[in-house]
C-alpha positions as MATLAB code, in Angstrom:
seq = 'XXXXXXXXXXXXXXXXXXXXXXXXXXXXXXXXXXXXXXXXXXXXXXXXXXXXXXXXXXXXXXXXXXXXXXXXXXXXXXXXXXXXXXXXXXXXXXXXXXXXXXXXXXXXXXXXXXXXXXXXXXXXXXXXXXXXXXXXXXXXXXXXXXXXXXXXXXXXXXXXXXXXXXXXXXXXXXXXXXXXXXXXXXXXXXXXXXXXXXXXXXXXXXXXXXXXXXXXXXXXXXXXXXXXXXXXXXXXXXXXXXXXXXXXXXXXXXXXXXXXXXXXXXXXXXXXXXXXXXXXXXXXXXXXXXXXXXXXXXXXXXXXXXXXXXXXXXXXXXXXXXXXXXXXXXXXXXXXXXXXXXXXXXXXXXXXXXXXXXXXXXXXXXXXXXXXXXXXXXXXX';
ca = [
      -2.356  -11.637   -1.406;
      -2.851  -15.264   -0.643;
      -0.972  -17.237    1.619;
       3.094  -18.158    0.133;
       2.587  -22.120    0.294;
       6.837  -22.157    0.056;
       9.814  -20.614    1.820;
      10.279  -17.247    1.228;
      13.404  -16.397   -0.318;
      16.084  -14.998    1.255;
      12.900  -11.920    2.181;
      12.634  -10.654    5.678;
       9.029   -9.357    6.206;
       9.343   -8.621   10.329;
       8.487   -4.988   10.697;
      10.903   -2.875   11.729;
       9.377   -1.415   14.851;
      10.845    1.435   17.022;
       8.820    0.606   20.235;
       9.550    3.348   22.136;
       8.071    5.961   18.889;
       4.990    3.588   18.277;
       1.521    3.925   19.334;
       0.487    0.422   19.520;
      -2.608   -0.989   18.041;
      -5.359   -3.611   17.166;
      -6.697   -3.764   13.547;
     -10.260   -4.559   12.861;
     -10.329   -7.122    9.798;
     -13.088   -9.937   10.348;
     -13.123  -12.507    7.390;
     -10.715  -10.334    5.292;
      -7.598  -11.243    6.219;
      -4.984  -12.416    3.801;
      -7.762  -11.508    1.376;
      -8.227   -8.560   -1.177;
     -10.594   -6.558    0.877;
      -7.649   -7.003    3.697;
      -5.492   -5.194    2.197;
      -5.253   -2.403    5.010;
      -4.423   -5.453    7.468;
      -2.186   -6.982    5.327;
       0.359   -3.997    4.887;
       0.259   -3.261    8.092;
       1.188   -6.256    9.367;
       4.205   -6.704    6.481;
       5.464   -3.332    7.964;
       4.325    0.121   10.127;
       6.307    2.717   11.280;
       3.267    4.387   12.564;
       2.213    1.995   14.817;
       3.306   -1.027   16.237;
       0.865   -3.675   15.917;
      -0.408   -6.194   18.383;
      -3.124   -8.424   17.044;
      -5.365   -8.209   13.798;
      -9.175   -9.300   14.433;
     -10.612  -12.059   12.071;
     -12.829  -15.164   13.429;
     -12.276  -16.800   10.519;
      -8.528  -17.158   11.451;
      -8.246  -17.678   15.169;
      -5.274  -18.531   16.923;
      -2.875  -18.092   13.813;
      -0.007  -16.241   13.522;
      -0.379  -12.930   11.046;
       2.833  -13.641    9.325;
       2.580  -17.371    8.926;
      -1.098  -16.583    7.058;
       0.794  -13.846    4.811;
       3.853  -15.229    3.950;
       5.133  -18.168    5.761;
       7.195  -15.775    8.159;
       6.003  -15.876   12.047;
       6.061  -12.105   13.616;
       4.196  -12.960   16.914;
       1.109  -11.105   15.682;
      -1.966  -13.339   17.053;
      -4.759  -13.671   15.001;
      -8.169  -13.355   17.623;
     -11.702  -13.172   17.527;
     -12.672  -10.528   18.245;
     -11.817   -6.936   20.324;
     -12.584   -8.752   23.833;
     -10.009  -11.652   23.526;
      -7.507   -9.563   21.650;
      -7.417   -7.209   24.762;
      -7.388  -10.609   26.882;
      -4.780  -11.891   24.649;
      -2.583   -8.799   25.050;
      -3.886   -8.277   29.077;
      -3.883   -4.659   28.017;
      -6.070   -2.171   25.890;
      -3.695   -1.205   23.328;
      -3.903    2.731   22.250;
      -5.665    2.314   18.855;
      -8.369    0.628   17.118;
      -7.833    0.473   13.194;
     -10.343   -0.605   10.824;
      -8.039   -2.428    8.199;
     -10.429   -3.062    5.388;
     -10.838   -1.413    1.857;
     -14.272   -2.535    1.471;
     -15.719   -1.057   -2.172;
     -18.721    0.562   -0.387;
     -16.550    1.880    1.778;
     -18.734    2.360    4.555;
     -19.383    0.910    8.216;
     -21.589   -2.062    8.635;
     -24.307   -1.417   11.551;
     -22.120   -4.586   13.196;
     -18.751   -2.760   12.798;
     -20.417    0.441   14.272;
     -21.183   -0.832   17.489;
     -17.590   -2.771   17.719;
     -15.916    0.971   17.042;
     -17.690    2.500   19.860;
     -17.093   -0.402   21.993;
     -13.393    0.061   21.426;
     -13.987    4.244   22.051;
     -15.783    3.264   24.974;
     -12.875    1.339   26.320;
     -10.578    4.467   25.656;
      -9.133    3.511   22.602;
      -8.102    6.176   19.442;
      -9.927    5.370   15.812;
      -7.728    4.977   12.540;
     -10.398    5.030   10.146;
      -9.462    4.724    6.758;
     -13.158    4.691    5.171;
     -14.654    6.946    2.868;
     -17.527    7.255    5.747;
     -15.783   10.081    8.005;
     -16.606    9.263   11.599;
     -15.795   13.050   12.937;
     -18.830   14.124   10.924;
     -20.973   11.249   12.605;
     -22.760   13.014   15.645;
     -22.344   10.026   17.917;
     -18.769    8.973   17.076;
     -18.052   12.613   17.363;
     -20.235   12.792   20.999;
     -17.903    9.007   22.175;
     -14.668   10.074   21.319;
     -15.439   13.511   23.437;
     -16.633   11.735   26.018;
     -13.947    9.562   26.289;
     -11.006   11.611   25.586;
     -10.053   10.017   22.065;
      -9.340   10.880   18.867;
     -10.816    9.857   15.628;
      -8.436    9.810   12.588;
     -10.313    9.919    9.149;
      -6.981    9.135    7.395;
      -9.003    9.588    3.708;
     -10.332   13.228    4.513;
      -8.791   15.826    2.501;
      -8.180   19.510    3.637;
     -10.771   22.039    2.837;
     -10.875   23.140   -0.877;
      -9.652   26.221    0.030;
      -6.187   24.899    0.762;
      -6.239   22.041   -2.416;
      -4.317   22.786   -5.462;
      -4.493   22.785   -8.721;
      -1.813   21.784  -11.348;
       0.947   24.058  -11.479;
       4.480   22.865  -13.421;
       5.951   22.964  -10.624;
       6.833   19.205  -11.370;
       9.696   20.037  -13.614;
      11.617   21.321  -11.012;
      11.694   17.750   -9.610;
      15.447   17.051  -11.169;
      15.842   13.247   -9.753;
      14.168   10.343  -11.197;
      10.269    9.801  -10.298;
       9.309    6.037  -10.753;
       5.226    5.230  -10.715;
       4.362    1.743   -9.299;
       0.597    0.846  -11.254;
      -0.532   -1.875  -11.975;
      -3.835   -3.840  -14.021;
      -6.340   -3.829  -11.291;
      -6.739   -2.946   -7.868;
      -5.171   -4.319   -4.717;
      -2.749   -6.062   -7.108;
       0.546   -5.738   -4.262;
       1.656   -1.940   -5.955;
       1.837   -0.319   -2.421;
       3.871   -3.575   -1.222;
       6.198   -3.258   -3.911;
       6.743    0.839   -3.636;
       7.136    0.125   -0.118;
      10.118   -2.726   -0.190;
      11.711   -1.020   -3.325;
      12.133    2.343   -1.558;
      13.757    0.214    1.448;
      15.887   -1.919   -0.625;
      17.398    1.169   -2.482;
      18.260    2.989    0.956;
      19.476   -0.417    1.981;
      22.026   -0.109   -1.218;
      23.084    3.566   -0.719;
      20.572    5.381   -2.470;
      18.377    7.772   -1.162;
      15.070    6.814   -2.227;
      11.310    8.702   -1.290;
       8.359    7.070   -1.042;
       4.968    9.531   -1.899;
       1.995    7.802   -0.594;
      -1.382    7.702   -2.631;
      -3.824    5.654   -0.390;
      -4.979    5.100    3.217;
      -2.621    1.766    3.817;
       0.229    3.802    3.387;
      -0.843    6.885    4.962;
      -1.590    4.474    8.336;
       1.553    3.024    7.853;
       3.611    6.180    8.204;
       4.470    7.486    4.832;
       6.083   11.368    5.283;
       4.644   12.410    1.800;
       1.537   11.468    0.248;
      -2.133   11.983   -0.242;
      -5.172    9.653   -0.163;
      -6.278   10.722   -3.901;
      -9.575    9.145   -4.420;
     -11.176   10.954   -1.581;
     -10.127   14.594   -3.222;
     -12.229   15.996   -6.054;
     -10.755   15.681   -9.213;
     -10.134   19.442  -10.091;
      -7.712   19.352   -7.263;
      -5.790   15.499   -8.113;
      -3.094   16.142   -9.979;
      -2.251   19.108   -8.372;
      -2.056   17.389   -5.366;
       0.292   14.691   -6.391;
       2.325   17.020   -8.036;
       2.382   18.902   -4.732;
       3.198   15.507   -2.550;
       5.833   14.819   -5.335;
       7.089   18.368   -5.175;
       7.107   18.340   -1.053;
       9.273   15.257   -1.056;
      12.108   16.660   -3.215;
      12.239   19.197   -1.253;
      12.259   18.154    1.991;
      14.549   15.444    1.419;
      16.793   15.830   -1.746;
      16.669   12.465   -2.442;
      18.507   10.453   -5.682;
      14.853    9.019   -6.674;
      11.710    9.035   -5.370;
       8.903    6.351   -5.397;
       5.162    7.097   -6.097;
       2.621    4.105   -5.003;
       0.176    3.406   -7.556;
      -3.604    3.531   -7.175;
      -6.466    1.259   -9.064;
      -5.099    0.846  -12.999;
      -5.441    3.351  -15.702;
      -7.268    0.930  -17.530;
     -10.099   -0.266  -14.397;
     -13.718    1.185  -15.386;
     -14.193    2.116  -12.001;
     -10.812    3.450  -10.226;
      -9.062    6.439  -12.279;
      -6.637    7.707   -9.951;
      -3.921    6.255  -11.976;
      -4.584    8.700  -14.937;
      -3.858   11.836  -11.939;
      -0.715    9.884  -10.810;
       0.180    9.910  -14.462;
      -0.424   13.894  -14.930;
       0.626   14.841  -11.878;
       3.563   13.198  -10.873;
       4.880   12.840  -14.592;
       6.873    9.791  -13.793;
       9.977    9.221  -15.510;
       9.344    5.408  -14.865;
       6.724    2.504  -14.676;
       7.008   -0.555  -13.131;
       3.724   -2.276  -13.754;
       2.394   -4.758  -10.805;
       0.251   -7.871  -12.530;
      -1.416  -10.569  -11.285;
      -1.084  -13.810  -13.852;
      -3.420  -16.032  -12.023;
      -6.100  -13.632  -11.787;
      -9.034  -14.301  -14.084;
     -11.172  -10.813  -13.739;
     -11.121   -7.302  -11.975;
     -11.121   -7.885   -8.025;
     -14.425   -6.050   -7.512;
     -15.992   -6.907  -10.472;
     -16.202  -10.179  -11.789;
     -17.958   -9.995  -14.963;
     -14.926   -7.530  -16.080;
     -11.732   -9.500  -17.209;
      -8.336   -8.847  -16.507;
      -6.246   -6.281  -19.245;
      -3.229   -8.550  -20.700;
      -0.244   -6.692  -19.689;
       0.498   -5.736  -23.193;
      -2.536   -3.839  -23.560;
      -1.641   -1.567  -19.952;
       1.639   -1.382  -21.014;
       0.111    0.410  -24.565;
      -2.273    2.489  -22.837;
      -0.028    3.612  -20.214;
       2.457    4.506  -22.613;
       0.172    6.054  -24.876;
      -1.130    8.085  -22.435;
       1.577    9.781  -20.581;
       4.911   10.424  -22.090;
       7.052    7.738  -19.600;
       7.892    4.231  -20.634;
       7.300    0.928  -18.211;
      10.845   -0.578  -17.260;
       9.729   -3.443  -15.343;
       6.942   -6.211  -14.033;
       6.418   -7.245  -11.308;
       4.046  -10.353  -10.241;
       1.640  -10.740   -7.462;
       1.830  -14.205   -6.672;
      -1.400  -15.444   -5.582;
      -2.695  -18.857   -6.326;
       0.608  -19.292   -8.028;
       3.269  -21.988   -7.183;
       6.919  -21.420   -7.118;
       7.256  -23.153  -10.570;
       4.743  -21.139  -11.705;
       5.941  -17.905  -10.912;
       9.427  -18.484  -12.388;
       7.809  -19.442  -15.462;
       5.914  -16.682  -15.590;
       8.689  -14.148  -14.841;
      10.673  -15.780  -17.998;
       7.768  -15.430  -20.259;
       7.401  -11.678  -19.528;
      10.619  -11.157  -19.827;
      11.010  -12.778  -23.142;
       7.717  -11.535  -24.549;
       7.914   -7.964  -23.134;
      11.731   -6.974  -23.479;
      12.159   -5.901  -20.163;
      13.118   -7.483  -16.783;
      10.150   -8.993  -14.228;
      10.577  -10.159  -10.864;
       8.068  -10.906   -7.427;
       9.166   -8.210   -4.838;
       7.897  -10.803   -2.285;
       9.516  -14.370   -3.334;
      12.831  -13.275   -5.268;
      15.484  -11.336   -3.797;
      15.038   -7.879   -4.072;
      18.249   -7.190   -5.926;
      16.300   -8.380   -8.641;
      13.681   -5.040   -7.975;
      16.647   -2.652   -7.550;
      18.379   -3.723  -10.781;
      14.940   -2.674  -12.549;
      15.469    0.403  -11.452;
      19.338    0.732  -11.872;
      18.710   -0.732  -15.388;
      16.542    2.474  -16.483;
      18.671    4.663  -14.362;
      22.007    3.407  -14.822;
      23.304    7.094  -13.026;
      22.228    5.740   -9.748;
      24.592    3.316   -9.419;
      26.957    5.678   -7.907;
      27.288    4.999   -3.955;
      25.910    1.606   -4.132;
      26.629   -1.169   -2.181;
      25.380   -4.607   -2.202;
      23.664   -5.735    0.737;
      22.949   -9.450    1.232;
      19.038  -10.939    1.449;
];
């Protein structure tokens, strides 16, 4: 997302870090942050309970502060420029390196190579969430021997052997499941699972979050998969399984699955194995207003939400209950308008999870699921 150019309101965005549990870290995200390709950066920033993050590389952005370029909200997070002056910065070499880009090769420049062994030479553990698996490079795998660290490939699945396939077992899931998607990619769905799941817990009700991609896999999510790195015979059995492994582990009232790509992108199809294998009771549907064409592709326009909204119905038997906007390049004005006019062309209630108050997200919910109002209490913004 673009930078917030007015006061957040009434949103707290500090991550709520448990120093003494964290590992801390750097994250690798020259001329990306704050940008699409950032994404990885970005969430982490906004919140981690994995790690506990010190400083974010970018040159392009020296010398700011992470959550004044995000969303108008200092954290202390320095912006530096590069893995020498953030360990300057810090006077200390911080425990891990993460590469926080979701470039669409998804591979390692020959320049970002060298940095990552640099920061392996100078002891430092690799959070790699690439498609390129370091452990099966000979000389990242030689380094990080070497030097006694490890290299997490956050996007590589198990061996087939232990995938699975679709099995049912999804209708033994007996509380509500509610799929974030969206119309594109990097469109703020894993920002919005994220701070609806902690605004329902906030209110009393017990609310799972199943993670579907790296960002949220780095960031500490207790259930989830990274589904576009597992072959597709195996997809919607393993959402159904991540689904499946939440309810049971923590019997919660409803349970959140983070969307991936859109069902309607050319390119990224994981939303069509969300879909199948989580069988969500529930869509809210992230869109972007201002944006003109596909992130990665910019001879492909953007769907109109009423066309997503069709096919997403159409396709899976589940009905979208809400909108939510991604903000960027969109004033204040402009994004109440816009929330008005989806709301009055569409039916049903829209919000932005990052400049309203997030009672506004809950009530989305509680407005489709009027049962889990029991137990709540209001919590101030």
């Amino acid at each position: 997302m673009s930078v917030v150019e007015f006061p957040n309101k009434g949103l707290k965005l500090r991550p709520h870090y448990k120093p003494n549990e964290q590992k801390t870290a750097i994250v690798y995200c020259e001329s990306n942050f704050g940008k699409i390709d950032g994404k990885t950066a970005n969430g982490l920033v906004r919140y981690s309970e994995s790690y506990k993050i010190l400083a974010v590389i970018d040159s392009t952005k020296v010398g700011q502060d992470c959550g004044v370029a995000l969303d108008n909200i200092p954290n202390g997070i320095p912006v530096c420029s590069g893995l020498d002056e953030a360990i300057a910065l810090l006077d200390k070499v911080p425990s891990s390196f993460i590469y926080g880009m979701a470039p669409l090769s998804g591979m390692l420049s020959k320049e970002e190579r060298t940095l990552m062994l640099g920061a392996i030479n100078r002891g430092m553990n690799i959070v790699n969430g690439l498609h390129q698996f370091l452990n099966d490079d000979s000389e990242f795998a030689a380094a990080s021997v070497a030097n006694g660290v490890t290299i997490h490939d956050v996007r590589k699945p198990r061996d087939k052997k232990d995938l699975k396939v679709f099995s049912g077992r999804i209708h033994e899931v007996t509380c509500p499941r509610i799929a974030v998607l969206g119309t594109d990619g990097a469109i703020g769905k894993r920002t919005t699972s994220t701070l609806l799941a902690k605004a329902l817990n906030e209110r009393g009700i017990k609310a799972v979050m199943v993670g579907t991609g790296q960002t949220s896999l780095i960031q500490g999510a207790k259930y989830g998969i990274a589904i576009d790195a597992i072959a597709p015979q195996f997809c919607s059995g393993e959402m159904e399984a991540a689904v499946v492994d939440a309810f049971e582990g923590e019997n919660p009232d409803v349970i959140i699955v983070e969307g991936q790509g859109a069902l309607s992108h050319p390119a990224y199809l994981t939303s069509a194995y969300i879909l199948r294998g989580s069988r969500p009771d529930g869509v809210i549907l992230q869109h972007a207003p201002a944006r003109s064409h596909l992130s990665d592709y910019p001879d492909v326009a953007m769907p109109s939400v009423d066309s997503e909204i069709n096919l997403i119905e159409t396709f899976a038997k589940t009905k979208v209950i809400g909108l939510t906007i991604n903000h960027e390049n969109m004033s204040d004005d402009e994004i109440a308008k816009s929330i008005l006019h989806y709301e009055d062309a569409l039916g049903i209630p829209a919000t932005d999870a990052l400049t309203r108050s997030l009672d506004h997200l809950v009530e989305i919910v509680l407005s489709a699921f009027p049962k889990l109002n029991k137990g709540m209490h209001t919590v101030s913004q």
